[in-house]
C-alpha positions in Angstrom: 9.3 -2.8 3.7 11.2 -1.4 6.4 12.7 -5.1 8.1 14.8 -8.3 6.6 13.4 -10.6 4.1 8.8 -10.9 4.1 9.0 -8.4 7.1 6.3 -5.7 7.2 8.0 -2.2 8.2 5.9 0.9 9.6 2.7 2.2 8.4 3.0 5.1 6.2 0.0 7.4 6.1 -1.9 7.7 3.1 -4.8 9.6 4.2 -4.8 11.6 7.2 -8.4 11.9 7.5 -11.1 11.3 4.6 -12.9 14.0 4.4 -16.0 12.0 2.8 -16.6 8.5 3.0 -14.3 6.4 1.1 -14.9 3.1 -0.8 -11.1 1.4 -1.0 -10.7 -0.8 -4.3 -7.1 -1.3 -4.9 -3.8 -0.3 -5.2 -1.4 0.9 -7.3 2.8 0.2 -7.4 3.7 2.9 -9.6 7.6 1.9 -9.1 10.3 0.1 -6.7 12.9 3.6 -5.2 15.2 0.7 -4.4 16.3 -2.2 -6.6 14.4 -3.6 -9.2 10.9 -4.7 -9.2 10.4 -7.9 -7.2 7.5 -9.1 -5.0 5.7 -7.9 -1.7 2.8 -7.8 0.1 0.8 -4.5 1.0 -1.3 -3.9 4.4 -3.6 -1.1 4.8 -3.9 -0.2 7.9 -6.8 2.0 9.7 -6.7 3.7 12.9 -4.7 6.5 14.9 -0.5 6.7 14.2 0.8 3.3 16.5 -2.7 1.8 16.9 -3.4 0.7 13.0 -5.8 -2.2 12.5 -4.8 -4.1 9.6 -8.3 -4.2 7.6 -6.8 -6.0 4.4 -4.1 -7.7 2.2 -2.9 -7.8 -1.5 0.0 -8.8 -3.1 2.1 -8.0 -5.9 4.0 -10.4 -8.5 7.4 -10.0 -9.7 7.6 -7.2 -12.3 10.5 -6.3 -14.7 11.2 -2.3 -14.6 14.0 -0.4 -14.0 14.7 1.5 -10.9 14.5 5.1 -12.7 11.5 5.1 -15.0 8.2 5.8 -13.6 6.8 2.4 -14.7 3.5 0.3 -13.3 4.6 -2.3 -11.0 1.2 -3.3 -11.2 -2.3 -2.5 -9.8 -3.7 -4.9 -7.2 -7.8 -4.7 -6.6 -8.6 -5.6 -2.7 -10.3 -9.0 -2.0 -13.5 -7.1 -1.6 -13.8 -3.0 -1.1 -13.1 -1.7 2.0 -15.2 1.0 3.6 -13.2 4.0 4.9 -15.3 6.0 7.3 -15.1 10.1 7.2 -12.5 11.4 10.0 -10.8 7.5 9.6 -6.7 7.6 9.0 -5.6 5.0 6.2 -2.0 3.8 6.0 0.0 1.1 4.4 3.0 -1.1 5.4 4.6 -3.6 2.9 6.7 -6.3 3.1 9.1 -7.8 0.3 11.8 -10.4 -0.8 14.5 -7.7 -0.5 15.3 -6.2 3.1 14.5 -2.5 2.7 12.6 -2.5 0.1 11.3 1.1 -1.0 8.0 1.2 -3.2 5.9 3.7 -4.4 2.2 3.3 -4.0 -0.9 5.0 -4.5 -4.8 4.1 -3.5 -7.3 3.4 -5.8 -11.0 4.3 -4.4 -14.1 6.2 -4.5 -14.8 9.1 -2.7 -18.9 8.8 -1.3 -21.0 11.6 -0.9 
């Protein structure tokens, strides 16, 4: 989260433009950069830099690693899958209990033929 307390900060691309059909599942906190572990919210975003749309929501419990080990924060599936269309940009913002908050995330999906 780029913002104070629960404030979303900027959309950071993810995917610049799928070059097949994507089939969004879930995501992945592989580690909190900053501070320990706590909870946040994700938004994935689709849509040109500045114009995202925010197409869903998950959120992340409290987890207990340490700020230097490459440990899972915990892997969230999307309420239901969300289609990314080929050409589409996909980007996520978070927001957490700790003013800039830095997490590491990755997309879980399926890449359509």
């Amino acid at each position: 989260s780029g913002g104070g307390l629960w404030t979303y900060g900027s959309f950071t691309e993810m995917i610049a433009s799928a070059a097949k059909p994507i089939l969004l599942t879930g995501i992945v906190m592989v580690r909190t950069v900053t501070g320990s572990n706590n909870p946040c919210q994700v938004e994935i975003g689709i849509g040109a830099a500045g114009s995202e749309v925010t197409r869903s929501k998950v959120g992340f419990p409290s987890a207990s690693s340490a700020v230097s080990t490459l440990t899972a924060g915990g892997m969230c599936y999307l309420p239901r899958p969300l289609f990314i269309k080929k050409g589409e940009r996909a980007s996520i913002r978070s927001a957490a209990n700790t003013a800039s908050k830095v997490h590491e995330f990755y997309l879980l999906g399926i890449e359509l033929k």
